[in-house]
C-alpha positions in Angstrom: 11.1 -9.9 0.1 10.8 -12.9 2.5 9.7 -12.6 6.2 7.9 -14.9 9.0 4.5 -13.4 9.8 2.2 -13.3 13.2 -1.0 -12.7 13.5 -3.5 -12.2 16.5 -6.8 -13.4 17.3 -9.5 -11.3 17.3 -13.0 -13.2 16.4 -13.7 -12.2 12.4 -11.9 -9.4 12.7 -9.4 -11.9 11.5 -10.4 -10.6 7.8 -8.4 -7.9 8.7 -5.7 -10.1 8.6 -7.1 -11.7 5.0 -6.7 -8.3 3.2 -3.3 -7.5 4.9 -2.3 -11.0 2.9 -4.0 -10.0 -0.3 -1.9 -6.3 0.0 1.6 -8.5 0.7 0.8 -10.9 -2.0 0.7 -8.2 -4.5 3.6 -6.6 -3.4 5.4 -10.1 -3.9 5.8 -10.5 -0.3 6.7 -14.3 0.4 5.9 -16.0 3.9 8.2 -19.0 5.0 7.2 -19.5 7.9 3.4 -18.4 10.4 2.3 -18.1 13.9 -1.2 -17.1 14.8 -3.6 -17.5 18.0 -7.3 -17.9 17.4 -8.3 -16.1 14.7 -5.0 -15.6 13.3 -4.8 -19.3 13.7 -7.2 -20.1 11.4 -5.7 -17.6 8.7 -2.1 -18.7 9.3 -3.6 -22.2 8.7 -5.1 -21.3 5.1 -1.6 -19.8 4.4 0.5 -22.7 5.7 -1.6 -25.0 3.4 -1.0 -23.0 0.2 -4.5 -21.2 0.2 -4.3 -17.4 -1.3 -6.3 -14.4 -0.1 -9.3 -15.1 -2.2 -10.1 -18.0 -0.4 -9.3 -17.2 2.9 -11.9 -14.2 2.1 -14.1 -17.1 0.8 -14.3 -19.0 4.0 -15.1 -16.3 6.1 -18.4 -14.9 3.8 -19.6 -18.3 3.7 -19.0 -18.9 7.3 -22.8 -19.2 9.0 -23.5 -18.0 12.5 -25.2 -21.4 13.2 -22.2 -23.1 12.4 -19.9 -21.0 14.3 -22.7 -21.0 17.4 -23.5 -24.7 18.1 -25.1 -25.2 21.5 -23.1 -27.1 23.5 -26.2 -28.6 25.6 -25.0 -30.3 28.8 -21.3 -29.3 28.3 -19.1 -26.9 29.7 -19.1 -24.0 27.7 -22.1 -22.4 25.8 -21.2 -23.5 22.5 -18.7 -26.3 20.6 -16.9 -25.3 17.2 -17.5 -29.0 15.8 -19.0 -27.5 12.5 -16.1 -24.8 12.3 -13.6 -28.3 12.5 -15.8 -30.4 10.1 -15.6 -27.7 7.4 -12.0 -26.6 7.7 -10.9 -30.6 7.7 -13.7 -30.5 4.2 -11.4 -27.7 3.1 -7.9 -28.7 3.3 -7.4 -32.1 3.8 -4.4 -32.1 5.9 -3.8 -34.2 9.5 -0.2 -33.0 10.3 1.9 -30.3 10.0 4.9 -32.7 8.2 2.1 -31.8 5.1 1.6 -28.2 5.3 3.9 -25.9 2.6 5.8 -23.7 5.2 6.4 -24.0 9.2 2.9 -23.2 11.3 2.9 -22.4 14.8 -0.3 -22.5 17.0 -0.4 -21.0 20.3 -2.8 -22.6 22.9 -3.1 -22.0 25.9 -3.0 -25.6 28.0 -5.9 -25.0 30.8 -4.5 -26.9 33.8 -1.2 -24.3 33.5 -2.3 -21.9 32.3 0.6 -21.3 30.1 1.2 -20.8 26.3 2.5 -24.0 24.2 3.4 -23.2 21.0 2.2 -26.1 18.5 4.8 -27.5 15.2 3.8 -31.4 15.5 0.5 -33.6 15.4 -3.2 -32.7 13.8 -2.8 -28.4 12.7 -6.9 -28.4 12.2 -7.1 -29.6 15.8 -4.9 -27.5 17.6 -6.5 -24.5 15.5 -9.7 -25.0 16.6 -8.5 -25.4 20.2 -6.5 -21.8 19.9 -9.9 -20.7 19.1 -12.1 -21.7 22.1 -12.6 -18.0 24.1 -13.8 -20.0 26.8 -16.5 -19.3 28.4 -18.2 -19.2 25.2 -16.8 -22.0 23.3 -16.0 -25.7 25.1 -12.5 -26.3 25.8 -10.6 -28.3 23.3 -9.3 -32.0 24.5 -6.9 -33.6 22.8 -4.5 -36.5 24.0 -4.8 -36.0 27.7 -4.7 -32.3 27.5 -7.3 -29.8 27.4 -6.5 -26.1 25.3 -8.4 -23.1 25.4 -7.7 -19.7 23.0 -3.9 -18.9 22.7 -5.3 -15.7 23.2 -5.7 -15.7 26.7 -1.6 -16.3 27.3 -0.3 -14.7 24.0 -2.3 -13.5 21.3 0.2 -12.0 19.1 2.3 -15.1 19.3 6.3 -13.9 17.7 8.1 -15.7 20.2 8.6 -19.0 18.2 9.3 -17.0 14.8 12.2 -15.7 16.5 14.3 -18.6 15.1 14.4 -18.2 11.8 16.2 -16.2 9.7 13.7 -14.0 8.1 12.7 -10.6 10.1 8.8 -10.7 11.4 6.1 -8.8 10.8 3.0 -9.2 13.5 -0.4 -7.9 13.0 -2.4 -7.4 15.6 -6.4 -6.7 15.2 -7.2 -5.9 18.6 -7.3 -2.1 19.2 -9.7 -1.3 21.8 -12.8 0.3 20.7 -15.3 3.2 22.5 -18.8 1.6 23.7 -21.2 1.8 26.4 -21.0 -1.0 29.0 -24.7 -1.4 29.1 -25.6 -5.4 29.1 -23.5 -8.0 31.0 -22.7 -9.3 27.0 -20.9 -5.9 26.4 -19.1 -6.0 29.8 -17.6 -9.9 28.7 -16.5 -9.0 25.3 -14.7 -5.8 26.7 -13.1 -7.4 29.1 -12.4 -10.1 26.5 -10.8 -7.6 24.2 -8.9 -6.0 27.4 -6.7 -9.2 28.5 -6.1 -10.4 24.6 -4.8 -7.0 24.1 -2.5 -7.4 27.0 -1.2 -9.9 25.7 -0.3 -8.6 22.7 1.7 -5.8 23.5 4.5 -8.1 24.2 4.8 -8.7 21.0 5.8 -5.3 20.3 9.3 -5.8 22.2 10.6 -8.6 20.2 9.0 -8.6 16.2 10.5 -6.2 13.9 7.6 -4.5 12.6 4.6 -4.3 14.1 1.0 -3.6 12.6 -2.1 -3.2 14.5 -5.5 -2.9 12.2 -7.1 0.9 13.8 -10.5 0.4 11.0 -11.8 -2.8 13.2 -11.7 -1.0 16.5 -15.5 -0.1 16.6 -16.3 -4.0 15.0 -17.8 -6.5 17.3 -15.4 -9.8 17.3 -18.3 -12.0 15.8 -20.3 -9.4 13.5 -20.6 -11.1 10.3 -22.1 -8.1 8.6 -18.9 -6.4 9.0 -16.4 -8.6 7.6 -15.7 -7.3 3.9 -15.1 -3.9 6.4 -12.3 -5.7 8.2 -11.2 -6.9 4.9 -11.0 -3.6 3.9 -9.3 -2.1 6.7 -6.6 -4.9 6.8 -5.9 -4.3 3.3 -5.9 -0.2 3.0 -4.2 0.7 6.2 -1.1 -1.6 5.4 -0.9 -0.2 1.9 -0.5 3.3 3.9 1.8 1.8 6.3 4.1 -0.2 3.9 7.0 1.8 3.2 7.6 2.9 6.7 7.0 -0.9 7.8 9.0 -2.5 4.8 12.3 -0.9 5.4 12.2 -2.5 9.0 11.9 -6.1 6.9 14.5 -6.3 4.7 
């Protein structure tokens, strides 16, 4: 079976979306061509270059908080993902898109419009990281004359430019919204947070052919690293439940 793939941000809940990939690679699934935002960004990046599920999962256990959260001293922003970038360009070595295996699409979202641009040409590493700013937290990302800020905040669940190809989509999202008490200002941002990405996900819904959404990562916190072999988990065991219902809307 072939079909185009989207995937949603969603902090590292995004290993969610590693163990749906491990579950479609052994079922001989084969992706020609990604879209992600944010988090499903950087996985749709690790696919586009060739990398299997093992190594995405890799990545992520080896990821440190202290190099996700860098202060941003003096900046706009809290923190800067310039670690995040060095390690990922340490890890695959690519500087456009012409050298990736199969067509990538990053959504940003360009901050002076506020609208989604869906990214196919120039540096992939760069535009990834600067799908994955969730501003106010990170810096916004400048590059040329423009500065980007998390595809999430315009489309998270970014199907609209896999509609051109052949193969029928299947989009993942990771965002279900979780119960918690709204008890520190921190809490109150990342629900809200998880509120407008999930908004803009639900679009998505109206135009892929098969749509997943991850229910085991509801209750994770986007940046718990203690949780992400869970996510894994879910990503992998829910779509094995799911697959025969989903598959027969893919072929």
């Amino acid at each position: 079976m072939k079909i185009t793939l989207s995937l949603s941000g969603g902090g590292l809940r995004g290993a969610a979306h590693v163990g749906a990939i491990k579950f479609l690679e052994e079922q001989g699934v084969e992706v020609t061509a990604i879209s992600g935002s944010s988090a499903g960004a950087i996985v749709g990046l690790f696919l586009a270059n060739g990398l299997k599920s093992v190594d995405m999962l890799d990545f992520l256990q080896n990821l440190e908080k202290k190099e996700l959260f860098v202060w941003a001293s003096g900046d706009i922003g809290l923190f800067k993902m310039e670690k995040v970038e060095q390690k990922l360009k340490e890890i695959l070595k690519v500087e456009s898109f012409d050298e990736l295996k199969i067509p990538f699409h990053i959504c940003v979202t360009n901050i002076a419009t506020g609208e989604s641009e869906y990214i196919h040409k120039g540096n992939p590493i760069e535009y990834t990281v600067a799908s994955s700013t969730i501003t106010p937290l990170f810096r916004a990302k400048k590059i040329g004359e423009k500065s980007y800020i998390d595809g999430g905040f315009s489309d998270n669940l970014p199907v609209k430019p896999m509609k051109k190809y052949y193969e029928k989509n299947l989009a993942i999202n990771i965002n279900p919204l979780r119960g918690e008490a709204l008890d520190s200002f921190k809490s109150l941002m990342i629900r809200s947070i998880l509120i407008m990405i999930r908004s803009n996900s639900m679009p998505a819904k109206k135009l892929t052919d098969a749509f997943f959404e991850v229910k085991g990562v509801a209750n994770m916190h986007l940046f718990d690293f203690t949780e992400i072999e869970s996510a894994y988990n879910a990503g992998y065991n829910e779509l094995k439940e799911q697959w025969n219902k989903l598959s027969q809307k893919l072929v």
